[in-house]
N, C-alpha and C positions, 0 to 999 in steps of 0.2 A: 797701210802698215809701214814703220819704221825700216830701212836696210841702211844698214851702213854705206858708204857710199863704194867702196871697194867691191863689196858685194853685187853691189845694184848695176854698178857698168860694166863688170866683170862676166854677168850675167846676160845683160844687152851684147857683148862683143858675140856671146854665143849664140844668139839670133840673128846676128844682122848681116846684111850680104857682102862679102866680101868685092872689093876690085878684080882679085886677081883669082880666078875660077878653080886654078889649080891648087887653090892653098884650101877653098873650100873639098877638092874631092880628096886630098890629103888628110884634113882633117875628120874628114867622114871613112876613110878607111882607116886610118887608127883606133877610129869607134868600133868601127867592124870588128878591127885586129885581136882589141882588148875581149870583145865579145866571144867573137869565133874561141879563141886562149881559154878563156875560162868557162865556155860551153864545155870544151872538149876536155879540159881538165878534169871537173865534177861529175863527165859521162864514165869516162876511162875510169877512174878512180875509185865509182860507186860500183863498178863491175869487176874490177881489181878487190877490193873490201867483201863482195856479193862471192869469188870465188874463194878469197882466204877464209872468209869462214865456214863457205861451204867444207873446205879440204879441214879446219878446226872441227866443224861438227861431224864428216863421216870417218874423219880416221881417228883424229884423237879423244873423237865420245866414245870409239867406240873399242879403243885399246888403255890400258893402265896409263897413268900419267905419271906413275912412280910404283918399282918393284921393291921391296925390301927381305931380302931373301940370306942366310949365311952359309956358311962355307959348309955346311953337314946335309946342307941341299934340301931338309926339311925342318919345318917349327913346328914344333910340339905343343909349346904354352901363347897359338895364335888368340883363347878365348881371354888370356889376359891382357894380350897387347893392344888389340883392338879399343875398347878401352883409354886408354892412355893413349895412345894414336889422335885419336877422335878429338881432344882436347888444344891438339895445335892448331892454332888459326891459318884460312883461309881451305882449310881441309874439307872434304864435302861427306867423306864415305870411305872404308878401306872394306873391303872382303878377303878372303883366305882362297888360295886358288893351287890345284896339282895343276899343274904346268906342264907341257915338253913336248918336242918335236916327234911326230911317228907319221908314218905310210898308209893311207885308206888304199885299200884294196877290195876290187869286184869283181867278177867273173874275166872282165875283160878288158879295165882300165887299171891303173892305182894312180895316186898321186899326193906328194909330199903336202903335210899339212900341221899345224900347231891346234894342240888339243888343249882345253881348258876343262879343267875338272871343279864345277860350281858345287855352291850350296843356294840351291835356290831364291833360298830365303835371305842372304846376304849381298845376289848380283846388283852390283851399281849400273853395270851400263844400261845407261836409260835408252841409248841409242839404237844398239843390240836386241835390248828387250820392245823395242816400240817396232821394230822392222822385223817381227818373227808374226807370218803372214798364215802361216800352216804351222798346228800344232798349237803348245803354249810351254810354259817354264816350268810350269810344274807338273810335266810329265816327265820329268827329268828325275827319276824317285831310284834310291841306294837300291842295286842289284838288280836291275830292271836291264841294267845294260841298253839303253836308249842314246841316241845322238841328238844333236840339232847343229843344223851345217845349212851354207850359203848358198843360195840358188844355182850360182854362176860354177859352182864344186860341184853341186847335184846334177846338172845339164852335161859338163865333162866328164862326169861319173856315167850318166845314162842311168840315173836313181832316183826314186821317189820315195812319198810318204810308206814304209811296212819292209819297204827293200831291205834286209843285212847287209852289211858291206865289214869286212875285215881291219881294224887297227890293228899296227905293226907299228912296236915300240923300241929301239936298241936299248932304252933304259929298263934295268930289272930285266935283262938277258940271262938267260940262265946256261951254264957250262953240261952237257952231255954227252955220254959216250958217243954219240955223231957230231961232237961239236960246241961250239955256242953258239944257241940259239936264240933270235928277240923274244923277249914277250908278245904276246898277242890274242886279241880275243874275238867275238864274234858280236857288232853291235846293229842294233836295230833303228833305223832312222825313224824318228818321230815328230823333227818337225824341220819348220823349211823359214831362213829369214834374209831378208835383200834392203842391205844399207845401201848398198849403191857405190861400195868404191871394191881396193885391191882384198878386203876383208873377207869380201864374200867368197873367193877364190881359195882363201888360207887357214880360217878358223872354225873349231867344230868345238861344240859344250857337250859334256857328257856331266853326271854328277860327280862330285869329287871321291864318294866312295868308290865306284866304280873305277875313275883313274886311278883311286892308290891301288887296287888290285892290278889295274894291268900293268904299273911298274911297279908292285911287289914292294910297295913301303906297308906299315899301320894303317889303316882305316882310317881312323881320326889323328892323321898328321896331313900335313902341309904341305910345300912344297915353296910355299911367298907368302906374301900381303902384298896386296894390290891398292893401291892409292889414287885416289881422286880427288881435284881442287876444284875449287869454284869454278874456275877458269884453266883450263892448261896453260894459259900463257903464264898466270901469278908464280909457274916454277923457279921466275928467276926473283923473286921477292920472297917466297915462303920462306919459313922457319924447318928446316929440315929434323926431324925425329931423330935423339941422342943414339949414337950407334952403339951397340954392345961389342964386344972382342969375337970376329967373324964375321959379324953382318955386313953387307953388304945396299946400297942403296944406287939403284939405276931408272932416269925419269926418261920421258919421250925423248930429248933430246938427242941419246944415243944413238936410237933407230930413226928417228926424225926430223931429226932439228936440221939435217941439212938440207931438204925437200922444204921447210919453212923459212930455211935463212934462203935459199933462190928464189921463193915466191918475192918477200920481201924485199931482196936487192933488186929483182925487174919491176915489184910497183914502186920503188928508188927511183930507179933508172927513168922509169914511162913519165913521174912527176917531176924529175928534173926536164929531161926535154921537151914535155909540154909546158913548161912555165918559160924556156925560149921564147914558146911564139908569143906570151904575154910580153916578155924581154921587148922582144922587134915590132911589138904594138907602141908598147914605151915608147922606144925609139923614134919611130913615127911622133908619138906625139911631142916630142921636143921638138921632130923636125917642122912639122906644121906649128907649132907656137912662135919657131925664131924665124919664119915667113909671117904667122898674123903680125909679131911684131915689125919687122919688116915694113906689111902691109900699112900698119897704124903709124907709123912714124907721125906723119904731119899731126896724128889727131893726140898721141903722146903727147909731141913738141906742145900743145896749146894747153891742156890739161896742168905742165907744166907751169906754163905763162901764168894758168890764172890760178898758181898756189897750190896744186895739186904735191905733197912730197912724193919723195920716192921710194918711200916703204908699202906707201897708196899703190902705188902705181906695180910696186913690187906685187902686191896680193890682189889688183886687178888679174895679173896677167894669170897669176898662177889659178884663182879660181875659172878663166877662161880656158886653160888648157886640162886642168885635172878634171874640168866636166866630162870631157869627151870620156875619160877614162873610168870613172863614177857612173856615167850612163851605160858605159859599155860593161862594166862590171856589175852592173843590177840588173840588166837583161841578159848578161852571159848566165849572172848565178840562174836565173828564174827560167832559163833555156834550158840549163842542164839539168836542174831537178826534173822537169817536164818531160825531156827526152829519156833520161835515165831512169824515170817514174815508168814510162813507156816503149821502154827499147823492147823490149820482145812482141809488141802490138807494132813496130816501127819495124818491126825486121821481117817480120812475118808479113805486111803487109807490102813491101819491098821485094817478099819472094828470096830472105835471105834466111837460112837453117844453119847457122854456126856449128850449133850441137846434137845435128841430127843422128849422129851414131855413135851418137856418149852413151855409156856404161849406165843402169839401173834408169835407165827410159828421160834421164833428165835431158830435157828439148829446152828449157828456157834460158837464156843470161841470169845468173843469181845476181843480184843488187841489193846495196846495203851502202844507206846514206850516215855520210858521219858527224854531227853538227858542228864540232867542233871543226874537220878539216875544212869544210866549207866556209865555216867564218874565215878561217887562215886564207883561204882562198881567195875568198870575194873582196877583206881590205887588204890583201896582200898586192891585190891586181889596182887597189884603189892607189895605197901606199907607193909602188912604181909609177904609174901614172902621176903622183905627186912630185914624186922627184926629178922627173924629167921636164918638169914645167920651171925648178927654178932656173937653170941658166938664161933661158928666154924671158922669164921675169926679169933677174940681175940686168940682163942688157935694157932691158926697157926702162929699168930706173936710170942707166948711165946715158939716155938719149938727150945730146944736146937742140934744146930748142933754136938757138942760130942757124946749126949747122942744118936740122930739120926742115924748118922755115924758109931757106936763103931764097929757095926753086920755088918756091910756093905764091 
């Protein structure tokens, strides 16, 4: 088989034994370097990606991604907005929802909580609805007076499936010769559902009829529209819905976006300092390249002698030094899919429990490989390693054969 001739000694320089021992264990821990770098880059990274969307999938499946709500605090004409809603791209689903803050109370606990008053037949949350473990959604029927609330509420309650427990609303208070007093009624627990994150602690569904009575609007009025995107993330690309005079439009990122913007500046942070260690592999391997060169002098000098140019000799050296960093970068990528394919078999077998008293029983490292970073990764690590091989090339073209020669 044909090689060009750059290639072909370029190739021979990376098998053959060197003089000086210490330029060989040089160049084998730059392999290392580049390796270890980009194992740990694609380990970290796939568990960084494994917990962002874990925290996308339990908090924002499983809350609105956009409220659309006006200043009279209720919508009347939701059966025609939906609708037209529906029509704007990247939109997944809107439902109608009573809304608003009140107090469960029990014989012997209470605790602060956000009520959603559904219509069965309209809930998007897929998340919500797929983690309701006791019970079902459509037991949730107008005047039944029925709840469905989060394991982790029900346990701090001391409540289960048939229990009453008391909502306490200041919305739709009513003024009394004792006073003003909240609204409040008497609701029957019917079912039980465990997402796994702060959800389960905060939110309870009753039917929407039933909420507008306990804050004393219409029956068949509103209180929002609740908005869903393909994606939560798409909120910064969508087409936002033309507002009327009072409407109002508020997406996750009010309540959220800054628990999402810190995840993402510490997986910033984690992938800049681990592409250091890639950096100081680099470095290594310039330094072991202007040692081989070093080392090769007299056999440069001769190569010269018999016509070799120096753009040859240029892209000898460099294919001699960017191996190390191409090897170490093909066994880093294919280290870190493997370890990150397996870090919970790796950690468990280790005798090491990261998430042994995480919230809704989750014991494993979530992981989630990106193809895309990983390509960025593996020629990125390839690309560094390329550029630190030209100045030790540059010098190996500039070797004079006399001066090389003279000792020889």
């Amino acid at each position: 088989m044909f090689y060009p001739l750059s290639l072909f000694i370029g190739l021979r320089y990376t098998k053959s034994k060197r003089n000086n021992k210490f330029v060989s264990f040089v160049s084998l821990f730059s392999t290392g370097g580049i390796t270890l770098g980009v194992l740990a880059l694609i380990t970290v990274l796939s568990v960084m990606n494994g917990f962002e969307n874990e925290l996308k999938t339990r908090i924002l499946g499983a809350i609105p991604h956009a409220i659309l709500s006006n200043e009279q605090q209720t919508v009347s004409d939701w059966q025609t907005q939906i609708p037209e809603l529906l029509k704007i791209p990247l939109l997944k689903s809107v439902e109608p929802v009573v809304s608003g803050e009140a107090i469960i109370q029990t014989q012997k606990n209470l605790q602060g909580v956000l009520f959603e008053g559904i219509l069965p037949q309209y809930y998007a949350s897929d998340v919500v609805k797929s983690a309701i473990y006791a019970g079902k959604l459509t037991d949730l029927t107008a005047g039944a007076y029925h709840i469905i609330i989060g394991n982790s509420l029900a346990r701090q309650l001391g409540v289960g499936l048939g229990d009453k427990v008391r909502i306490i609303s200041t919305r739709g208070s009513r003024y009394t010769p004792l006073g003003r007093l909240p609204s409040q009624r008497n609701f029957t627990i019917a079912g039980l559902f465990n997402v796994g994150s702060d959800v389960d602690k905060q939110l309870l569904l009753m039917h929407a009829q039933d909420a507008a009575r306990l804050i004393h609007i219409p029956k068949q009025q509103m209180t929002g529209l609740r908005i869903y995107l393909d994606d939560p993330f798409d909120i910064e690309s969508w087409t936002p819905p033309q507002l009327n005079a009072g409407q109002t439009l508020t997406d996750w990122r009010k309540t959220h976006g800054e628990l999402f913007a810190a995840v993402k500046m510490e997986k910033n942070m984690i992938w800049l300092l681990l592409c250091l260690i890639i950096a100081v592999a680099a470095f290594n391997i310039l330094s072991s390249s202007v040692m081989v060169v070093s080392d090769k002098n007299a056999e440069v000098a001769i190569l010269k002698t018999l016509g070799i140019s120096g753009k040859t000799l240029n892209l000898i050296f460099i294919i001699q030094g960017a191996w190390s960093g191409i090897i170490g970068a093909l066994i880093g990528t294919a280290s870190g899919l493997l370890l990150s394919s397996y870090i919970n078999e790796t950690m468990s077998f280790l005798g090491l429990h990261l998430l042994a008293n995480a919230s809704g029983g989750q014991r494993l490292l979530p992981v989630l490989h990106e193809p895309a970073q990983i390509v960025i990764i593996m020629f990125g690590a390839m690309l560094l390693s390329l550029l630190a091989t030209l100045y030790p090339a540059y010098r190996a073209g500039k070797v004079s054969p006399v001066e090389a020669l003279r000792y020889e």
